[in-house]
N, C-alpha and C positions, 0 to 999 in steps of 0.2 A: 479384378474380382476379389483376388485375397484383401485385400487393403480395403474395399468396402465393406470387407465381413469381419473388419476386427482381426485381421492379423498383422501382428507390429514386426518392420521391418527395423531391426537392431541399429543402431551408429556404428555398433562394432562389435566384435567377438573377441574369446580367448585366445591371447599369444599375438593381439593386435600392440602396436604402442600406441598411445594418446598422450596429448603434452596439457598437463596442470599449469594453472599459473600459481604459485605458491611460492612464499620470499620472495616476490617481485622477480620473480626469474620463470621461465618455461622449460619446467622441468620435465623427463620424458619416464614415461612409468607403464610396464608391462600388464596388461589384462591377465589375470589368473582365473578369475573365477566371471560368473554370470549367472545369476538368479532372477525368478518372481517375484517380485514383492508388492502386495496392493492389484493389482495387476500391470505391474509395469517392469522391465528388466532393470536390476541392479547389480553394478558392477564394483569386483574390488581389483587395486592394483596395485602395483608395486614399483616402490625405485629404490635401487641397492636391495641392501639384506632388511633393514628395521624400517623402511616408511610405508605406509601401506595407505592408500585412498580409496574409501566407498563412493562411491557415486551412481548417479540416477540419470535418466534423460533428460530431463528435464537441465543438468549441469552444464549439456553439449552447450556449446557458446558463449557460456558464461562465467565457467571455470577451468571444463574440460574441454580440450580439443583435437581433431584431427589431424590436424599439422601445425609442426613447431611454426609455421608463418600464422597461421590464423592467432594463436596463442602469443608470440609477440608483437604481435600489430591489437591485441585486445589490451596489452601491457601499457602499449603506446599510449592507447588510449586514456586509461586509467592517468600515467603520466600527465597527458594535457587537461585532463579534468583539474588534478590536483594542483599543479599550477595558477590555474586560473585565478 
């Protein structure tokens, strides 16, 4: 019923980690905050003291991930493209 009526079920929340693929590496970066924006959740995050990543839904898969396997096997991928 929620999900027919326009309610969005988040990827993630604050204090989650998500792993960036960024420098060709899968880096791991804490959720701090979670906003609306447009209507859709935007999220920022953190790795270390100074890097900080915005990201959107629309990012899940393609940049940002839920587990460091998903995010190094999207690496992979990249990898064999470039290759080619």
């Amino acid at each position: 019923y929620l999900l027919e009526n326009g309610v969005i079920v988040p990827p993630c929340k604050d204090d989650d980690v998500v792993f960036v693929t960024l420098f060709g590496q899968a880096l791991p970066f804490d959720v701090i905050s979670t906003t609306i924006f447009n209507g859709k959740p935007m999220y920022k995050a953190q790795h270390g003291f100074h890097l900080v990543w915005v990201f959107g839904v629309d990012d899940f898969g393609k940049t940002v991930f839920l587990t460091k396997e998903e995010a190094e096997k999207a690496l992979a991928e990249i990898k064999k493209k470039e290759n080619k």
